[in-house]
C-alpha positions in Angstrom: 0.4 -39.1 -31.1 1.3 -42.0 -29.0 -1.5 -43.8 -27.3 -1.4 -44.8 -23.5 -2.6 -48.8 -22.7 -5.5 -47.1 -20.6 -6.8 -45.2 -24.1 -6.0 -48.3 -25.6 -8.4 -50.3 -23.6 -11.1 -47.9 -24.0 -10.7 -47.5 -27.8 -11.2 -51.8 -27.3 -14.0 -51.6 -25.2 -15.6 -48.8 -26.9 -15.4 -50.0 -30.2 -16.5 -53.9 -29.3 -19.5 -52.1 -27.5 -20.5 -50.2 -30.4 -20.0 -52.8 -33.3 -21.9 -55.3 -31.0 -24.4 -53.3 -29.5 -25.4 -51.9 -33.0 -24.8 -55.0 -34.8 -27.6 -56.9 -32.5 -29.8 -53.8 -33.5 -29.4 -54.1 -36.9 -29.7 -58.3 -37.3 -33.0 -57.8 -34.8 -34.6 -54.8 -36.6 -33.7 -56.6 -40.3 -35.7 -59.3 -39.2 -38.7 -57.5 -38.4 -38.8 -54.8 -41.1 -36.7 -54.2 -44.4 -37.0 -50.7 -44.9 -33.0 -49.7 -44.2 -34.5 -46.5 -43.1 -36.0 -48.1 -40.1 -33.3 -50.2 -39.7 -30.7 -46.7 -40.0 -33.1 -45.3 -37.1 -33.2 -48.0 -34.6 -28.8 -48.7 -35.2 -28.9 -44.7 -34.9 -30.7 -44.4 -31.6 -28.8 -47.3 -29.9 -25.6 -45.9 -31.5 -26.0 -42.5 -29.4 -27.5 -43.8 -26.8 -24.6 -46.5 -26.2 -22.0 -43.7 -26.6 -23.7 -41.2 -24.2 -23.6 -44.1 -21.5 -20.1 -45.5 -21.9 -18.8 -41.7 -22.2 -20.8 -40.5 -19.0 -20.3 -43.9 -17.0 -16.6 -43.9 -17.9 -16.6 -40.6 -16.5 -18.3 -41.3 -13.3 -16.0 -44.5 -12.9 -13.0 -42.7 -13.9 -13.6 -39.4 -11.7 -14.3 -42.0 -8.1 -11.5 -44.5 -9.0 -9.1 -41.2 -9.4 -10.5 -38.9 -6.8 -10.2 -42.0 -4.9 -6.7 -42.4 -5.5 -6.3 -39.0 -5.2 -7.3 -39.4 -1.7 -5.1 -41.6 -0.8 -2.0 -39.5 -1.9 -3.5 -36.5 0.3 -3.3 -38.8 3.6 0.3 -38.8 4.1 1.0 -35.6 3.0 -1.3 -34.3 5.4 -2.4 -31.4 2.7 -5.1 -31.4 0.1 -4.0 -31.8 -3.8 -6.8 -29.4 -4.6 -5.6 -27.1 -7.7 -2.4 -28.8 -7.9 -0.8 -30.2 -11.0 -2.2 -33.6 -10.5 -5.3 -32.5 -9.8 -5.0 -30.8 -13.0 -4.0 -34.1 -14.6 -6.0 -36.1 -13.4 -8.8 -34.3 -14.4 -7.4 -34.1 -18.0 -6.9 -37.9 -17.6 -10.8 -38.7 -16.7 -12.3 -36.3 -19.2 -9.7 -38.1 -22.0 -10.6 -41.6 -20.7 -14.1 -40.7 -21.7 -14.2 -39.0 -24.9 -12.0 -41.9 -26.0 -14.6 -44.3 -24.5 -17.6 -42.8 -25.5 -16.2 -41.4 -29.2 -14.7 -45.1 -29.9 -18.3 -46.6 -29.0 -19.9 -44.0 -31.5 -17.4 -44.7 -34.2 -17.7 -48.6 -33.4 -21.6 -48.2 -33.6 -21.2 -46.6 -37.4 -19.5 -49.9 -38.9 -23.0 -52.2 -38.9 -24.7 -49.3 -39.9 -23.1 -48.1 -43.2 -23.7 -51.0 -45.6 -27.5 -50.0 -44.8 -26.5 -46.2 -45.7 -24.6 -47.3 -48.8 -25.7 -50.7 -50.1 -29.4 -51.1 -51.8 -28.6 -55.2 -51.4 -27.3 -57.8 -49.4 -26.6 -55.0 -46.7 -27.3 -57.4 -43.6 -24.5 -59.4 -44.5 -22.0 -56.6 -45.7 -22.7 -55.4 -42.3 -21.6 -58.7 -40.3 -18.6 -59.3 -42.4 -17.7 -55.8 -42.3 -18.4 -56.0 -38.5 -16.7 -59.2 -38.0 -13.6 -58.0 -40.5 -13.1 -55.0 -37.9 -13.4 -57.1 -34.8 -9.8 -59.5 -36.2 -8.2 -55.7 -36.5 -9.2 -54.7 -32.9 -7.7 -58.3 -31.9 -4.7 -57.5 -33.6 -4.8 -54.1 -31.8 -5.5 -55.8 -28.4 -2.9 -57.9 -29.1 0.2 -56.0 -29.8 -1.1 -54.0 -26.9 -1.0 -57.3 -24.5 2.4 -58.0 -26.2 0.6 -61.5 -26.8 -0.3 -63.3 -30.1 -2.1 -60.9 -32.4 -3.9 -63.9 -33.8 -4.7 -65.4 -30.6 -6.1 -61.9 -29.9 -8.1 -61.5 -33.2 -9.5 -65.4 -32.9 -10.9 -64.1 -29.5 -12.9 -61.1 -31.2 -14.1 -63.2 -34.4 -15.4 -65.7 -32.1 -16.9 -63.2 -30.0 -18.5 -61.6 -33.1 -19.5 -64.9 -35.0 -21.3 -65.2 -30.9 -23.4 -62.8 -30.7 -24.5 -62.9 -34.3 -25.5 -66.4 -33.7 -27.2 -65.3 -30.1 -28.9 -62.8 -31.9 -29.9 -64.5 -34.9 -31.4 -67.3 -33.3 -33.8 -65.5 -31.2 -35.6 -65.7 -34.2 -37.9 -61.7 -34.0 -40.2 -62.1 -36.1 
């Protein structure tokens, strides 16, 4: 199955959301406890609660950004596109656009959490490199999309990783 630039993008966004999101969890709650159960917990509820709000605020985005456009096709054909073909696939578009969204931030959100789940040592850092190691393969991803240097693309998402790690780490939680 070949995917469209708009799943594209969300499988991007999704997936930077969750590694990052749940990344911060993990580096904050590892430096306040170091019982990976806790730490499995915390990643876990930010994890579902990051994918419930990207899939459902795709979905409201998607659904007034189409409707809208939608809208503005019915104006000068003087007739409603209620129960028409597009109506049909637009609706299949929005409800894809967030599954993909929501399902990429969920899957994003499990890479920082499974060195916790399968590592009794060093998991913190497993996790970052893991985290970090997947970022370079969504810039590759981003980048073949863009039609633009893959490792212009994946320098972007390292940097962006290496980032928030830092931003994170230095807040010190103690």
């Amino acid at each position: 199955m070949k995917l469209d630039h708009e799943q594209g993008r969300y499988i991007i966004l999704g997936s930077i959301d969750g590694i990052l999101a749940v990344l911060g969890v993990v580096i904050g709650t590892s430096h306040v406890v170091d019982d990976p159960s806790i730490i499995i917990n915390a990643a876990l509820g930010g994890a579902v609660a990051l994918a419930l709000t990207n899939g459902i605020g795709s979905y409201l985005a998607e659904s007034a950004v189409e409707y809208g456009n939608l809208a503005e096709l019915e104006k000068p054909l003087l007739r409603s596109l209620e129960s028409t073909t597009l109506e049909r696939d637009t609706k299949k578009k929005i409800w894809n656009d967030s599954i993909t969204h929501g399902g990429s931030s969920l899957i994003g959100s499990l890479i920082p959490i499974m060195p916790f789940v399968l590592f009794d040592t060093l998991s913190l850092e497993i996790a970052i490199i893991l985290s970090i190691s997947v970022l370079a393969i969504l810039g590759v991803y981003s980048g073949k999309l863009a039609k633009q240097s893959l490792i212009k693309h994946a320098v972007r998402m390292v940097g962006l990783g290496i980032l928030i790690v830092l931003a994170v780490t230095s807040l010190g939680l103690q």
